[in-house]
N, C-alpha and C positions, 0 to 999 in steps of 0.2 A: 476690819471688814469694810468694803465699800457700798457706800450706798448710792443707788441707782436717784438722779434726781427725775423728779415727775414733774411733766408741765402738762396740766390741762387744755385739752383741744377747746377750741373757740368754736361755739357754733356757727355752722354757714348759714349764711344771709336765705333768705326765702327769695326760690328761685335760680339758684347758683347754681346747683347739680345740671338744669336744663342747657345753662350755659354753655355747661362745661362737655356733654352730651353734642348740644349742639357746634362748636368747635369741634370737635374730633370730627362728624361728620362732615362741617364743609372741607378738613384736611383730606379724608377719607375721599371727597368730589373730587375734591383739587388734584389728587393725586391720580384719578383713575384720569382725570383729563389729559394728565398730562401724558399719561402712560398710552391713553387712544391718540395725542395727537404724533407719539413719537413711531407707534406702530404702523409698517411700513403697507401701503394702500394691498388688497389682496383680491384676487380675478375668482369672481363668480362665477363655477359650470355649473348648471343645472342639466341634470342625465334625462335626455326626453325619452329614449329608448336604452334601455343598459346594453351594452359589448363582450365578449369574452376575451380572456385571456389575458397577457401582460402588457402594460402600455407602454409607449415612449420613452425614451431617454434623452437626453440631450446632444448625444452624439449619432441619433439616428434621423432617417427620411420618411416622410410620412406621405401617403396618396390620401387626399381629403376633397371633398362637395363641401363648399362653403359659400357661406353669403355676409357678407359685410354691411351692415346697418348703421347708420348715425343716429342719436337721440331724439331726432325728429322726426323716424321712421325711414328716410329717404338711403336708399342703397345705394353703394360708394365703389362695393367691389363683389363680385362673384365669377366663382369657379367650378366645373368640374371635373374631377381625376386629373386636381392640381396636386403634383410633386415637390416638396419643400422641405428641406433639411430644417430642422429646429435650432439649428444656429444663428438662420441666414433670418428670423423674421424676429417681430420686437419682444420682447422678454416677456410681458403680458399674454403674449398666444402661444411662445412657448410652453409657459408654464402651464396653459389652458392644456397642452395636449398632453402634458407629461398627464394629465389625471384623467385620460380617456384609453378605452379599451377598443380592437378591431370591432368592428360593425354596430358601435353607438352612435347614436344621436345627442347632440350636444348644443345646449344656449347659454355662451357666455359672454360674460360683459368685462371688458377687462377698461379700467379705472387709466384715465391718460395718463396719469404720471408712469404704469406699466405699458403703454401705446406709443403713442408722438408727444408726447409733452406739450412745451409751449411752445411746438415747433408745428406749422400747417404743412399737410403733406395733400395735393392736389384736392381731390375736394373735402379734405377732413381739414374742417380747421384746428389752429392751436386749444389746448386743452380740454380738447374734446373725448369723452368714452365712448370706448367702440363696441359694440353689439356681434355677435356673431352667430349663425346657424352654421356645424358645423355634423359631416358625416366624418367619421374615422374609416376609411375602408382598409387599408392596409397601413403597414411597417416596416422596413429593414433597416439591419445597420450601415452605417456608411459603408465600410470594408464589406459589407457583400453588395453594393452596391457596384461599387469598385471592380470587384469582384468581376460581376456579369459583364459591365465593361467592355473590360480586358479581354474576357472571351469572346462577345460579340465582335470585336474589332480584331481577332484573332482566325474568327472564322469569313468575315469581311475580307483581310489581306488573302485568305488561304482560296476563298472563293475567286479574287480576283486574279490569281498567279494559276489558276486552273482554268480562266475564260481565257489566259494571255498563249497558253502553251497548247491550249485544245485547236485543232487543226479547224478551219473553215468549211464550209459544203462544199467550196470549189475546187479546195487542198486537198481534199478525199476525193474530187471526183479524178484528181489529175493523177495519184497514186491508184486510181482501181484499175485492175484488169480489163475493162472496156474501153480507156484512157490508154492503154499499153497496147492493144490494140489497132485503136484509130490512129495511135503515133506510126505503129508499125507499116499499116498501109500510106500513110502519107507518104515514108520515105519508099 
C-alpha cells in the first residue's frame, strides 16, 4: 500500500492575502489599459432628431446640411444639399453616416486619428477633432446614380438631335403655301 506524504501548510504572514488581492488588481488595471490604449479611437453620433428607414452604406451617395466646427467652436466648413459619396470623404464621417437614417439630425465628433491626422488641411490644423452638425436628407446607391446619369444625358443627346433637325420659322415660312405663292407671282 502507498502512503500519501503530508506536509503542513505554513501559515501566511499577516497581511499577505491583501497583497496578493492587491497584485491581481493592478494586473487586472494593467491589462484594461493596455486593452483601451490598443482599441482603435471611435466617432461619436449623438441623434438630435431620429430619421427613418435604412442608412448608408459605403458604396452609396448621400445629400447632407452640414456644418463643420473645430474644438474652439470656430466653423471651418458648411454646406447645403451637399452630394458626397462616402468613399470620397475621411473614414471618420463615413463611418458617422453609416449610423444615420433619412431625415435625422445628427452631432458628431469624429476623433482626428479618424479625420486628417497629423496632417493640416486648410484651416483644420494637424491633430485636430472635428465637430459636426449634420442633416441626412437623402440616399442612393452609386449604380442608381449612374443610373439617372445616363438617362439625363440620353434625353440631353435626344433633345439636342430634335432642336438640329426641327425646321426654323423661316424654313416653314419658305415651305407654306403663301411662300408658294409670293414665289409664283414674282416669276
Amino acid at each position: 500500500m502507498t502512503e500519501i506524504t503530508r506536509v503542513a501548510l505554513q501559515p501566511l504572514a499577516k497581511g499577505s492575502i491583501s497583497k496578493v488581492w492587491l497584485g491581481v488588481l493592478a494586473l487586472g488595471l494593467a491589462g484594461a489599459g493596455l486593452a483601451a490604449a490598443g482599441t482603435p479611437p471611435l466617432v461619436k453620433v449623438e441623434t438630435l432628431e431620429a430619421g427613418t428607414g435604412a442608412s448608408p452604406t459605403t458604396e452609396d451617395v448621400v445629400l447632407i446640411n452640414y456644418q463643420g466646427v473645430l474644438p474652439d467652436g470656430k466653423v471651418f466648413d458648411q454646406q447645403d444639399h451637399a452630394v458626397m459619396p462616402l468613399q470620397g470623404v475621411v473614414p471618420g464621417f463615413a463611418k458617422a453616416l453609416q449610423q444615420m437614417q433619412k431625415g435625422g439630425k445628427y452631432h458628431v465628433i469624429i476623433p482626428a486619428k479618424l479625420g486628417y491626422g497629423d496632417r493640416a488641411v486648410g484651416p483644420i490644423p494637424a491633430n485636430t477633432d472635428l465637430v459636426f452638425n449634420i442633416t441626412l436628407i437623402d440616399f442612393r446607391s452609386r449604380a442608381e446614380i449612374e443610373q439617372q446619369q445616363r438617362m439625363m444625358q440620353q434625353m440631353q443627346a435626344q433633345m439636342q438631335q430634335e432642336a438640329a433637325t426641327a425646321s426654323t420659322p423661316e424654313q416653314e415660312e419658305q415651305h407654306s403655301p403663301q411662300a408658294a405663292v409670293k414665289k409664283a407671282k414674282k416669276q
